[in-house]
Structure formats: C-alpha cells, structure tokens
PyMOL Python script that loads the backbone (N, CA, C, O; Angstrom):
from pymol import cmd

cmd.read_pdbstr("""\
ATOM      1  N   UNK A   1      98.683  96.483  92.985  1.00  0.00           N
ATOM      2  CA  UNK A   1      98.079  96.658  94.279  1.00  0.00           C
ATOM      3  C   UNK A   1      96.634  97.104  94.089  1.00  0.00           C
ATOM      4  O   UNK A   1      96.318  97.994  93.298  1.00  0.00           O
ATOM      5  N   UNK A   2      95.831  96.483  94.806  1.00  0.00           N
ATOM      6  CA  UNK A   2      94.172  96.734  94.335  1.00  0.00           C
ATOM      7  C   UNK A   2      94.039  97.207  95.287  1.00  0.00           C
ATOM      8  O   UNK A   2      93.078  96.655  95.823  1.00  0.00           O
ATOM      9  N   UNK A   3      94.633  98.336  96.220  1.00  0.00           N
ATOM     10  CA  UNK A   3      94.271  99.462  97.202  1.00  0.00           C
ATOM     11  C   UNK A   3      93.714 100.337  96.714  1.00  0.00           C
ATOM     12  O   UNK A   3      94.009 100.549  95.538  1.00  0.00           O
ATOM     13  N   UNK A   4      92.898 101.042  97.219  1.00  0.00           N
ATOM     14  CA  UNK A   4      92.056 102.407  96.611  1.00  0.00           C
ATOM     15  C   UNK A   4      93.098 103.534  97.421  1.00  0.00           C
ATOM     16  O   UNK A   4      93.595 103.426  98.543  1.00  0.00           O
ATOM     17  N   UNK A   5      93.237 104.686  96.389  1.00  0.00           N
ATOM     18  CA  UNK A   5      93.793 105.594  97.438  1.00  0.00           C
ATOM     19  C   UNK A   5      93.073 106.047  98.296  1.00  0.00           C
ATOM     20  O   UNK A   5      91.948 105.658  97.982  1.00  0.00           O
ATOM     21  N   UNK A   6      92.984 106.792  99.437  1.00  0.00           N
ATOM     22  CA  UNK A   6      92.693 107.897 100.073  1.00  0.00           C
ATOM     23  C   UNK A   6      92.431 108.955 100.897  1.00  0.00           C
ATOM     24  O   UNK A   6      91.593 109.318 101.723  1.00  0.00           O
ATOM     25  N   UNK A   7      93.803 109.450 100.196  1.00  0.00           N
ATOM     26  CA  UNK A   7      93.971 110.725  99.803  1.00  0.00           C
ATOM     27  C   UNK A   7      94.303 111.494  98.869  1.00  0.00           C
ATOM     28  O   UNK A   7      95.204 111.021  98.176  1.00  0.00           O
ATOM     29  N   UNK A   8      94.074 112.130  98.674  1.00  0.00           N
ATOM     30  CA  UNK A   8      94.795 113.204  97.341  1.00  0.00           C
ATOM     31  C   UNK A   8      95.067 114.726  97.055  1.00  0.00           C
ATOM     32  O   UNK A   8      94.453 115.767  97.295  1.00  0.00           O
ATOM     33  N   UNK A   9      95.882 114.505  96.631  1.00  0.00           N
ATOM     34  CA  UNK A   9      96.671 116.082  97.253  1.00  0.00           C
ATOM     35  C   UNK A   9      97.118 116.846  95.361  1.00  0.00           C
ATOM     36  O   UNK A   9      97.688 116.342  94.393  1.00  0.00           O
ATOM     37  N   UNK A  10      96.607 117.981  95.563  1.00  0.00           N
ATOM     38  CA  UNK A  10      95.709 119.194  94.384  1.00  0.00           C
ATOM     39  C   UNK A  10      96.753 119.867  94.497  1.00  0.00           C
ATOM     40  O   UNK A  10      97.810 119.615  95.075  1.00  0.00           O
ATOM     41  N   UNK A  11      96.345 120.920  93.799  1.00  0.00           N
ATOM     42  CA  UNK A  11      97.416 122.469  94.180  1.00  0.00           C
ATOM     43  C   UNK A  11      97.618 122.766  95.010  1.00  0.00           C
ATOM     44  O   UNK A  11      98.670 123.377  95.201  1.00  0.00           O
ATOM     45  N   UNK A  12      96.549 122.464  96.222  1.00  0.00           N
ATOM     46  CA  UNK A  12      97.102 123.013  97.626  1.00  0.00           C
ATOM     47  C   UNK A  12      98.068 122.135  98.506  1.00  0.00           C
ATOM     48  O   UNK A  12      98.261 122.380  99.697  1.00  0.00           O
ATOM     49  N   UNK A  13      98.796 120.859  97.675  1.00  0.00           N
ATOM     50  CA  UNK A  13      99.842 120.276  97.672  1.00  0.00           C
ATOM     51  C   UNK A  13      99.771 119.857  99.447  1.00  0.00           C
ATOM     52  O   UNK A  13      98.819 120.136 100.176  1.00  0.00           O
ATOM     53  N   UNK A  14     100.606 119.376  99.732  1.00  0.00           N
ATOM     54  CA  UNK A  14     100.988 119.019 101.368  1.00  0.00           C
ATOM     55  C   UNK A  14     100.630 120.587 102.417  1.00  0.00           C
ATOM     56  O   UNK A  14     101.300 121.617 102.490  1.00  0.00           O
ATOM     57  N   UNK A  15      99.073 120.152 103.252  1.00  0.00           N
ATOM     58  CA  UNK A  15      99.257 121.219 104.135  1.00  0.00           C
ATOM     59  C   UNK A  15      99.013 120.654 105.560  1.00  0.00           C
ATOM     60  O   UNK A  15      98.416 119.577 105.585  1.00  0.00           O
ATOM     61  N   UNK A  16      99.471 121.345 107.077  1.00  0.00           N
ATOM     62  CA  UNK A  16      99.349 120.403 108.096  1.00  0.00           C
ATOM     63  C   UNK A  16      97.812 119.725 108.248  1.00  0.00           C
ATOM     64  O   UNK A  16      97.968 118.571 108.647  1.00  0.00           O
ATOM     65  N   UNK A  17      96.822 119.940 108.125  1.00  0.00           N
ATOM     66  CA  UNK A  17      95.434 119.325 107.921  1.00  0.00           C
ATOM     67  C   UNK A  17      96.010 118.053 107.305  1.00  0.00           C
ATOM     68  O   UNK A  17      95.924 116.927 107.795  1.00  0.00           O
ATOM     69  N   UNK A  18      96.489 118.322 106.391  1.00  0.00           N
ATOM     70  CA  UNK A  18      96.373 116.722 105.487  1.00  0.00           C
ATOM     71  C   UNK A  18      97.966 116.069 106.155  1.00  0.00           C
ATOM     72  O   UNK A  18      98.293 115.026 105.590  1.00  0.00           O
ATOM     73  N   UNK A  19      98.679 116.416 106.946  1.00  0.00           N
ATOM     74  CA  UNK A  19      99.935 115.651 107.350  1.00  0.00           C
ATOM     75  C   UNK A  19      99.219 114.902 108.698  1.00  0.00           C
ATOM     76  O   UNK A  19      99.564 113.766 109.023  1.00  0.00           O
ATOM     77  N   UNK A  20      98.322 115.561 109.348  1.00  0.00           N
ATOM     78  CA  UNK A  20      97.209 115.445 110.636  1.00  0.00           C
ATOM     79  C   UNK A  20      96.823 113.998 109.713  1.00  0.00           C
ATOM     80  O   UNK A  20      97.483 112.959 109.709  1.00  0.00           O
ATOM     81  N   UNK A  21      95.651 114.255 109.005  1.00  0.00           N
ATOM     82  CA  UNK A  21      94.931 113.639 108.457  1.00  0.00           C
ATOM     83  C   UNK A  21      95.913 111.623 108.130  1.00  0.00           C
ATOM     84  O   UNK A  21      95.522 110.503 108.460  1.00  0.00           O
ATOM     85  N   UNK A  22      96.868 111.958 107.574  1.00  0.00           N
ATOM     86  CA  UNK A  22      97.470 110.604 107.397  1.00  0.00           C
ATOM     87  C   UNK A  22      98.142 110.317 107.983  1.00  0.00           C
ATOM     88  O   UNK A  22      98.939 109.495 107.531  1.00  0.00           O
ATOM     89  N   UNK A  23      98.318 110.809 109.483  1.00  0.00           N
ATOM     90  CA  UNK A  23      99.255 110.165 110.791  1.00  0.00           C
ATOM     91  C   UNK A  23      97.845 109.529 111.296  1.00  0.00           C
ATOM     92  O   UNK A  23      98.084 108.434 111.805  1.00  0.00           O
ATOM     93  N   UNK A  24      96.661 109.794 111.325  1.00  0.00           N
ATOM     94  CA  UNK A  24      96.094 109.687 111.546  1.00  0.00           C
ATOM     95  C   UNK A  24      95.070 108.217 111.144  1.00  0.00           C
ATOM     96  O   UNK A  24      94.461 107.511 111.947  1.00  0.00           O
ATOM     97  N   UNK A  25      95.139 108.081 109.723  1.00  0.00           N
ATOM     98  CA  UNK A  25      95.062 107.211 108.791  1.00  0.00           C
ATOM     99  C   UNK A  25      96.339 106.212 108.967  1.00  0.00           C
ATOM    100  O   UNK A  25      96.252 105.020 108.670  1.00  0.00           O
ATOM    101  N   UNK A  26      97.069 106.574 109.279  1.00  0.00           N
ATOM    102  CA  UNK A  26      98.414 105.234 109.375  1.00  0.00           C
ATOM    103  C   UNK A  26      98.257 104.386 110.714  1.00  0.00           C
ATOM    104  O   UNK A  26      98.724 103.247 110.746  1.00  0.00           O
ATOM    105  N   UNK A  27      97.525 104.994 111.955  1.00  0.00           N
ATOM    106  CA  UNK A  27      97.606 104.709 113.237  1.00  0.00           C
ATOM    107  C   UNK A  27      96.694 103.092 112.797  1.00  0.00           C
ATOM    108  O   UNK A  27      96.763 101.869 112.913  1.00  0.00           O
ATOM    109  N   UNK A  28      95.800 104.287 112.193  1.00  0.00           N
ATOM    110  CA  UNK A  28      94.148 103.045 112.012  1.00  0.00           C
ATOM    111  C   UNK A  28      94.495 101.965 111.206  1.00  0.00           C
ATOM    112  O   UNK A  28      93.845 100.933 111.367  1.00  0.00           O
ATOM    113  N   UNK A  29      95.606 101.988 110.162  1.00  0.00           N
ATOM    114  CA  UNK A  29      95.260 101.322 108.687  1.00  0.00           C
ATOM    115  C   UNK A  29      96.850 100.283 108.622  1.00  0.00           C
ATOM    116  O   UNK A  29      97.047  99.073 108.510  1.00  0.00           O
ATOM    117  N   UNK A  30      97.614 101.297 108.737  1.00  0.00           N
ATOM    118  CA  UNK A  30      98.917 101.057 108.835  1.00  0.00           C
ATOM    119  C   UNK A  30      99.370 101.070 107.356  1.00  0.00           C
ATOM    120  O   UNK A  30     100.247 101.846 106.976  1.00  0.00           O
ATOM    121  N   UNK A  31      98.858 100.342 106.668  1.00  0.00           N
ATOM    122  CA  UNK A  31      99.525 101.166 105.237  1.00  0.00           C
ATOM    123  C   UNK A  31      98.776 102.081 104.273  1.00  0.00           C
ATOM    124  O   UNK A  31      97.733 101.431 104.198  1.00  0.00           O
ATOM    125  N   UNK A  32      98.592 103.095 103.515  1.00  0.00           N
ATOM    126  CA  UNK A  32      98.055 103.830 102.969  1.00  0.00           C
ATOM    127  C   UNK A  32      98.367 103.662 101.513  1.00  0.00           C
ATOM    128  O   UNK A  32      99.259 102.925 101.093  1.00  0.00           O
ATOM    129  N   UNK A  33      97.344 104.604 100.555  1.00  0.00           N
ATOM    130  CA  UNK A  33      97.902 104.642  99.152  1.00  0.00           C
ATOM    131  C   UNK A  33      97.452 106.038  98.843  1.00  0.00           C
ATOM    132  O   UNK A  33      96.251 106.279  98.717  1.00  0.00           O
ATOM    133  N   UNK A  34      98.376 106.976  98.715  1.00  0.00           N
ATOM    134  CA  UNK A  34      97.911 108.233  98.350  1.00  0.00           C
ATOM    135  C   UNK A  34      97.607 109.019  96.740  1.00  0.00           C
ATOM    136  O   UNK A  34      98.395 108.426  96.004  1.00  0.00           O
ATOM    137  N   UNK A  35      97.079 109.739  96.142  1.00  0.00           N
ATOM    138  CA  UNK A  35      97.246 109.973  94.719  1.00  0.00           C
ATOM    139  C   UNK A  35      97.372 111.362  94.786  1.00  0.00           C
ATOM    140  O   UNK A  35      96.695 112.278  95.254  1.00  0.00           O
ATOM    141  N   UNK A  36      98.604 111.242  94.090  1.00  0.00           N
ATOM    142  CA  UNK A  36      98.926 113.065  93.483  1.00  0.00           C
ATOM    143  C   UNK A  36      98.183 113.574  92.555  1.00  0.00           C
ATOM    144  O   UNK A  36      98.351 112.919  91.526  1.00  0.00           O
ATOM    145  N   UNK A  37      97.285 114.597  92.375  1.00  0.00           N
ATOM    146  CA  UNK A  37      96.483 114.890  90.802  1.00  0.00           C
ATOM    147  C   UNK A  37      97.568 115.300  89.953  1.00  0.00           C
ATOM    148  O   UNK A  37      98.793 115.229  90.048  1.00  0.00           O
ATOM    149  N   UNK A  38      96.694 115.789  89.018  1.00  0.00           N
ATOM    150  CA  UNK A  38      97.766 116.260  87.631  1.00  0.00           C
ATOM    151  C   UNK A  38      97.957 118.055  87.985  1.00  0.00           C
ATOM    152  O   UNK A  38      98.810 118.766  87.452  1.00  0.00           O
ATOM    153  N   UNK A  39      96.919 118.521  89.019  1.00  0.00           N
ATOM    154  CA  UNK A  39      97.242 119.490  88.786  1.00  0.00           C
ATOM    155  C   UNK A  39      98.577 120.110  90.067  1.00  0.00           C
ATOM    156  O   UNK A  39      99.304 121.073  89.826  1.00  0.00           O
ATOM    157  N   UNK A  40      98.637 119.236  91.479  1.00  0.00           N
ATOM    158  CA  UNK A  40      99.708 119.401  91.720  1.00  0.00           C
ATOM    159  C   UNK A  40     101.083 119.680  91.202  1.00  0.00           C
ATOM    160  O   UNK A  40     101.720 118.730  90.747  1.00  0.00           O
ATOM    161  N   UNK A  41     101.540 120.708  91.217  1.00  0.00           N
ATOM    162  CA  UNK A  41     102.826 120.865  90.832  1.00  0.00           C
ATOM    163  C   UNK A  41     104.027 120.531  91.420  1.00  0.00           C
ATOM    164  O   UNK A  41     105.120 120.800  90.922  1.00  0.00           O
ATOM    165  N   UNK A  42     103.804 119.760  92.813  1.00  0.00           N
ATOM    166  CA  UNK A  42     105.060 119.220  93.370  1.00  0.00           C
ATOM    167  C   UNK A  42     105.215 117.572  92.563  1.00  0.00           C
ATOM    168  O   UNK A  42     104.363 117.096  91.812  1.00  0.00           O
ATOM    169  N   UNK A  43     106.645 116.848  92.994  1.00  0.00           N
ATOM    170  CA  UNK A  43     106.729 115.768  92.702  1.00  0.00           C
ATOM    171  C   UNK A  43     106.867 115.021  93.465  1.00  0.00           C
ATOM    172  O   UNK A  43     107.508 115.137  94.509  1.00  0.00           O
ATOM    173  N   UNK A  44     105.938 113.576  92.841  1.00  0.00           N
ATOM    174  CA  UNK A  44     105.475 112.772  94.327  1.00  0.00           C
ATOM    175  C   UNK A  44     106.752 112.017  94.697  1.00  0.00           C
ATOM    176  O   UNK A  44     106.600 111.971  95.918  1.00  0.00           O
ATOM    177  N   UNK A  45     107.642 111.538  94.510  1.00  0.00           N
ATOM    178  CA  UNK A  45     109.069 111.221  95.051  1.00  0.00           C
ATOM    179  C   UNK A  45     109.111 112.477  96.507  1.00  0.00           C
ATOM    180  O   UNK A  45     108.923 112.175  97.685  1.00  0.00           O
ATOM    181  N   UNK A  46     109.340 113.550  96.095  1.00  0.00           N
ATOM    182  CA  UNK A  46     109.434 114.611  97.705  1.00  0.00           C
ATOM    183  C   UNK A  46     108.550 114.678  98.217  1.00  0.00           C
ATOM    184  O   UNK A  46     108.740 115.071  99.368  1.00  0.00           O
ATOM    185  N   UNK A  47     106.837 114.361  97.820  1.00  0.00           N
ATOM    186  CA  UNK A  47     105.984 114.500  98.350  1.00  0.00           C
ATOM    187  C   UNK A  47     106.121 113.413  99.442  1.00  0.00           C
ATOM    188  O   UNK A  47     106.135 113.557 100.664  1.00  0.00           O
ATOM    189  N   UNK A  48     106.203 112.461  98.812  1.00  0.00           N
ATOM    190  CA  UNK A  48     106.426 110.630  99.819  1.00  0.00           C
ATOM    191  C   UNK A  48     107.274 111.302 100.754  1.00  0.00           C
ATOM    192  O   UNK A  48     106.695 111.592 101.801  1.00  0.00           O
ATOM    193  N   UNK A  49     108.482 111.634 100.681  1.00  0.00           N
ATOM    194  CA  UNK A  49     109.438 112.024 101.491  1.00  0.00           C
ATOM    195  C   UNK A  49     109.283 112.826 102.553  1.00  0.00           C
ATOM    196  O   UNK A  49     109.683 112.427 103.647  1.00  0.00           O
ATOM    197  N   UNK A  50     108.816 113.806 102.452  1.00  0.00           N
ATOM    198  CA  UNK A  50     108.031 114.765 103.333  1.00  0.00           C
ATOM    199  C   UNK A  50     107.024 114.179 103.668  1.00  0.00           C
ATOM    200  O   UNK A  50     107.433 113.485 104.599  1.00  0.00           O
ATOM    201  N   UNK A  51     106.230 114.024 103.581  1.00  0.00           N
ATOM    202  CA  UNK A  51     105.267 113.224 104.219  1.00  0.00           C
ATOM    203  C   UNK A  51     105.606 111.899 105.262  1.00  0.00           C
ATOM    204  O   UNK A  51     105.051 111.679 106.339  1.00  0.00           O
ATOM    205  N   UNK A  52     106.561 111.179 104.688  1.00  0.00           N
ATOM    206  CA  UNK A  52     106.603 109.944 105.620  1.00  0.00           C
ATOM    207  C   UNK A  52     108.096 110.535 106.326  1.00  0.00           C
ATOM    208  O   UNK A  52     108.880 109.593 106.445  1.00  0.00           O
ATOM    209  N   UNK A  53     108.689 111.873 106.828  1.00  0.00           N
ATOM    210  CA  UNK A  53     109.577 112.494 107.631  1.00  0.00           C
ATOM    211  C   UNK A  53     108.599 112.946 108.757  1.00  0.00           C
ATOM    212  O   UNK A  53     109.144 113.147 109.843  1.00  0.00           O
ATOM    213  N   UNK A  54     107.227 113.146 108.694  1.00  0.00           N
ATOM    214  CA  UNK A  54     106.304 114.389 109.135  1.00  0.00           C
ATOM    215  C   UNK A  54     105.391 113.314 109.857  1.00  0.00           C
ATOM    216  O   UNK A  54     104.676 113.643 110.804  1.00  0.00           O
ATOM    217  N   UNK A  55     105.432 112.227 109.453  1.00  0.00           N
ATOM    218  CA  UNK A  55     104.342 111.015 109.813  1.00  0.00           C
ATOM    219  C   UNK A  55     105.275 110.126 110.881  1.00  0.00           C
ATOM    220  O   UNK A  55     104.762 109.624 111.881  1.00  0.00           O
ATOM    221  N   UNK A  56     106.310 110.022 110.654  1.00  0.00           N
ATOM    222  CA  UNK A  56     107.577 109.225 111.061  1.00  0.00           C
ATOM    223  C   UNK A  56     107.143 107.291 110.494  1.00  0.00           C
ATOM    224  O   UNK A  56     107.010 106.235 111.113  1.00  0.00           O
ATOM    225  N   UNK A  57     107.078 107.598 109.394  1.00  0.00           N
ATOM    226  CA  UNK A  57     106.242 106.387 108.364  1.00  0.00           C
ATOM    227  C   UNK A  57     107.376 105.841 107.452  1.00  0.00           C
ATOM    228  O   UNK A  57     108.573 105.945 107.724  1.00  0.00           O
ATOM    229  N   UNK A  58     106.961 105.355 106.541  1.00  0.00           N
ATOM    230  CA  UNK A  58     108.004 104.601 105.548  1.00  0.00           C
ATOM    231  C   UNK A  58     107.779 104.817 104.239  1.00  0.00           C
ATOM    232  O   UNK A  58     106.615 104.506 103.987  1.00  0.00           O
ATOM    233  N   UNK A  59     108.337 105.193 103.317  1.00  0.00           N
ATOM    234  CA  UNK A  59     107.108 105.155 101.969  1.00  0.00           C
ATOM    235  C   UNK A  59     107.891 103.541 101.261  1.00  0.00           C
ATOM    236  O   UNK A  59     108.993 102.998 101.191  1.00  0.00           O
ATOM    237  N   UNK A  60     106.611 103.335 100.894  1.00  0.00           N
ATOM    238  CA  UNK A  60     106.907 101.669 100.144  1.00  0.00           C
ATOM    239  C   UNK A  60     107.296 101.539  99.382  1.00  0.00           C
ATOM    240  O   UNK A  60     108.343 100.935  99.150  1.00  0.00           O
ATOM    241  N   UNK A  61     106.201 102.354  98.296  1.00  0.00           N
ATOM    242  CA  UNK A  61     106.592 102.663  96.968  1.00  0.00           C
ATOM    243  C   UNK A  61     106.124 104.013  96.418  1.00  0.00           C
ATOM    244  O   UNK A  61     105.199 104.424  97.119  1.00  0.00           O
ATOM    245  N   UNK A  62     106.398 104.780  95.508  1.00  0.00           N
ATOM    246  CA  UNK A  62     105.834 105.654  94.627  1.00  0.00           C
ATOM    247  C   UNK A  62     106.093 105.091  92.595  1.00  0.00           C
ATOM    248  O   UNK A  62     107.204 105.017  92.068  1.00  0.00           O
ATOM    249  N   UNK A  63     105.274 104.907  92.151  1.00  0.00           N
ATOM    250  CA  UNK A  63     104.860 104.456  91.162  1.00  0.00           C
ATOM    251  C   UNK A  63     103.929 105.951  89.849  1.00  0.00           C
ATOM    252  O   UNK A  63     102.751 106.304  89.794  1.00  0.00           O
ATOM    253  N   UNK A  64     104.677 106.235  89.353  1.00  0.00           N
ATOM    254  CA  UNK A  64     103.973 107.242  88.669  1.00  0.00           C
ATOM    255  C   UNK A  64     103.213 108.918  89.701  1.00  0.00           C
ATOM    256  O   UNK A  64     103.828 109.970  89.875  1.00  0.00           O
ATOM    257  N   UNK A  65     101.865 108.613  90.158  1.00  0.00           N
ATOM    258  CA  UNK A  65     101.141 109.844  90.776  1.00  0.00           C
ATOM    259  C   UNK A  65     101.079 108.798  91.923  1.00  0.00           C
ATOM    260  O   UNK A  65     100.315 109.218  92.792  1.00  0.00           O
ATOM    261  N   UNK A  66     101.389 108.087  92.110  1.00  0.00           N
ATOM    262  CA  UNK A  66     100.308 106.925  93.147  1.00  0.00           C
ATOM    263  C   UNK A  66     101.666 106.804  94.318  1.00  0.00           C
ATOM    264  O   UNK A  66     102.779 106.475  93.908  1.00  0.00           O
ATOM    265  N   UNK A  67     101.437 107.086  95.680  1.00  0.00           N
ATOM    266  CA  UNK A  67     102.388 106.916  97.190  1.00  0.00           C
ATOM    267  C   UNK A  67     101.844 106.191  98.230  1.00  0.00           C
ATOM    268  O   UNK A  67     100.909 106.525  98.958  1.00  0.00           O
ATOM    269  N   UNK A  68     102.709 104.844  98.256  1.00  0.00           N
ATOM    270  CA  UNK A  68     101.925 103.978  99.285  1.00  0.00           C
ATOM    271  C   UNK A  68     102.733 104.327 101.151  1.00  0.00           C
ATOM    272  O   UNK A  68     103.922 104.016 101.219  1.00  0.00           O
ATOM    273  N   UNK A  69     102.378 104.654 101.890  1.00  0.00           N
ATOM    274  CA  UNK A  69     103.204 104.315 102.862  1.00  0.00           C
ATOM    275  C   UNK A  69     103.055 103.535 104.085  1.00  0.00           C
ATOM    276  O   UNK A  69     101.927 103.564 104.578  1.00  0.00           O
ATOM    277  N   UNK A  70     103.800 102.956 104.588  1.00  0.00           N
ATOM    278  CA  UNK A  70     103.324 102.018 106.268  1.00  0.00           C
ATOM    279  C   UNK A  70     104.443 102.868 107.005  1.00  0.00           C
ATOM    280  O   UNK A  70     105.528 103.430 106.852  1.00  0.00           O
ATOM    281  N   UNK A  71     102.962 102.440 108.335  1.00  0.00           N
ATOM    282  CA  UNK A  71     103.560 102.718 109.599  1.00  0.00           C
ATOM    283  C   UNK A  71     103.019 101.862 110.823  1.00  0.00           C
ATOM    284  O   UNK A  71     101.906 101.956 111.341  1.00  0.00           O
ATOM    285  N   UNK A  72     103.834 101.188 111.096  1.00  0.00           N
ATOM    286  CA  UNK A  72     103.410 100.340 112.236  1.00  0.00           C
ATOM    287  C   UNK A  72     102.482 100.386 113.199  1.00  0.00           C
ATOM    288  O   UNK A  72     103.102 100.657 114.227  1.00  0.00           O
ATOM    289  N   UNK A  73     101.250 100.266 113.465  1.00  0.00           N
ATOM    290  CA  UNK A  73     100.173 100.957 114.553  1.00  0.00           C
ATOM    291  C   UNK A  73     100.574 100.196 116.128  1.00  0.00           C
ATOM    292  O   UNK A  73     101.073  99.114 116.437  1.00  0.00           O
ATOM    293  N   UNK A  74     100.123 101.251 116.812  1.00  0.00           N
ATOM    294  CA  UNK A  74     100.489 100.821 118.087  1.00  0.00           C
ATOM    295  C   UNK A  74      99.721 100.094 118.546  1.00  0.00           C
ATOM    296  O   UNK A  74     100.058  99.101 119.191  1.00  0.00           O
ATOM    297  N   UNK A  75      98.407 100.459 118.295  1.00  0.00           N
ATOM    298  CA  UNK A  75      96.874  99.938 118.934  1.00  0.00           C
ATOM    299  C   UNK A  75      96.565  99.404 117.965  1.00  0.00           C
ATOM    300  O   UNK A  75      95.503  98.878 118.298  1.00  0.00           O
ATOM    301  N   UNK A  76      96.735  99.155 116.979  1.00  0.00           N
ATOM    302  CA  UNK A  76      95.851  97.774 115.936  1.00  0.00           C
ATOM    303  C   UNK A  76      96.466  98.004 114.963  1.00  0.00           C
ATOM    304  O   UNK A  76      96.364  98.914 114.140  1.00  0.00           O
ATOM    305  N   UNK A  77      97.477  96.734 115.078  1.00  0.00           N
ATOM    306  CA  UNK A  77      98.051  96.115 114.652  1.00  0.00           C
ATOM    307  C   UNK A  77      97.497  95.057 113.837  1.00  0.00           C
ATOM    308  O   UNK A  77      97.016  94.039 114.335  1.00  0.00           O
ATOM    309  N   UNK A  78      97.558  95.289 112.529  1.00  0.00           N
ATOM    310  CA  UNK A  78      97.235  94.565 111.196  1.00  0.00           C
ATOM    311  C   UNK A  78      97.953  93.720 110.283  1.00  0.00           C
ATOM    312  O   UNK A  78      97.671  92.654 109.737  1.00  0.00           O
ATOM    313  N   UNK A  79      99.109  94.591 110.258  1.00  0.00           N
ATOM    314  CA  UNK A  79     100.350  93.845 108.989  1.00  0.00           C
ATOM    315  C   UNK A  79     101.186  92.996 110.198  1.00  0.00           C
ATOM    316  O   UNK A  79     101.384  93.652 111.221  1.00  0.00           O
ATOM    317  N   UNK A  80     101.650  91.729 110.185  1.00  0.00           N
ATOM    318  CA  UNK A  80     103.168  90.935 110.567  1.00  0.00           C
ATOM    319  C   UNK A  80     104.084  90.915 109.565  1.00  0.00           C
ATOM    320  O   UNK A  80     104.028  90.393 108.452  1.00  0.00           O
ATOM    321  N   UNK A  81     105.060  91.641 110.179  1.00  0.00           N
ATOM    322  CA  UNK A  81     105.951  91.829 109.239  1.00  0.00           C
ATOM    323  C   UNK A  81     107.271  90.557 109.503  1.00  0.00           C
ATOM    324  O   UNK A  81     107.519  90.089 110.615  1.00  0.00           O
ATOM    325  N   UNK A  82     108.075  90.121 108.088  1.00  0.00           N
ATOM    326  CA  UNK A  82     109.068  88.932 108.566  1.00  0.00           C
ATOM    327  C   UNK A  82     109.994  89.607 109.749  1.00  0.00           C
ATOM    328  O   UNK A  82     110.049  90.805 110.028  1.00  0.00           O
ATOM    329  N   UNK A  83     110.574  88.723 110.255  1.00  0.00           N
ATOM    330  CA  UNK A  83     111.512  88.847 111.589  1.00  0.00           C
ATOM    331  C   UNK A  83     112.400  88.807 110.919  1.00  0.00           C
ATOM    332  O   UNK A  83     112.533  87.953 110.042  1.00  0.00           O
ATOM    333  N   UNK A  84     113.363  89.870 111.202  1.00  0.00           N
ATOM    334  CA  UNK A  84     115.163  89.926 110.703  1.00  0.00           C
ATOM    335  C   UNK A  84     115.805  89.121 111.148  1.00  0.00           C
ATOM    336  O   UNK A  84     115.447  88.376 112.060  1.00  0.00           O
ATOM    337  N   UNK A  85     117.012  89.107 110.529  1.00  0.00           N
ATOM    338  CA  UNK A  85     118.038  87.943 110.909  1.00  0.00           C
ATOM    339  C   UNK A  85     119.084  88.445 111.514  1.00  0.00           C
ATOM    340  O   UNK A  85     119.994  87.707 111.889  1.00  0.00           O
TER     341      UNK A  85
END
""", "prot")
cmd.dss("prot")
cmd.show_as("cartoon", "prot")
cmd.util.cbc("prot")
cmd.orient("prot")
C-alpha cells in the first residue's frame, strides 16, 4: 500500500485529541493509515481495536507498526465498495 500514514501515536499512546482527530480524518478520507512508533508501549492489534470501537470504523489491516482503517463517509464519499450477495 503506497499510503503515507497520518498519524502516529508515541508514548502518549491513544488519547481523546487523537480519537477526535481520526473520526475526523475518516469522515474526510474514509480510509486511513496510522503508524505506531517504537517507543509506544501498547500493541497495535488493541490499538486498531480501540480505536476503530471509538471511531465506529473498521480496521483493514494491521501489518507490523502500520493500522489502516475505513469508515464510510457520509458527505464524501470516495471508496465504492462491491455489493453483497
């Protein structure tokens, strides 16, 4: 994925500013790519999780430090997603 992250979340790990910040970023973008540093001490598997519970989002993937997530925008609408069967 040749997405740039951003955001990125340090020692001061998940705080409401930054849960604000990427509900915020999902409205506009609809999918995101976030990066955990090295010096965070949480793990980005719960980080994704919490985060896309708090966003009401999806996480796509988490891959090493790197958390992508979508969320459908109401007002601009970017991604078509396939139709279920």
């Amino acid at each position: 994925m040749t997405m740039d992250p951003i955001f990125q979340f340090g020692k001061n790990s998940l705080t409401p500013e930054n849960t604000q910040a990427i509900a915020e970023a999902l409205e506009k973008r609809e999918l995101i790519k976030i990066h955990v540093l090295q010096n965070c001490a949480d793990d980005p598997k719960e980080i994704a999780q919490i985060v896309a519970e708090r966003t009401h989002s999806e996480v796509v993937q988490v891959i090493g430090k790197k958390i992508v997530l979508y969320k459908e925008s109401k007002n601009n609408k970017k991604i078509e997603l396939p139709k279920g069967k």
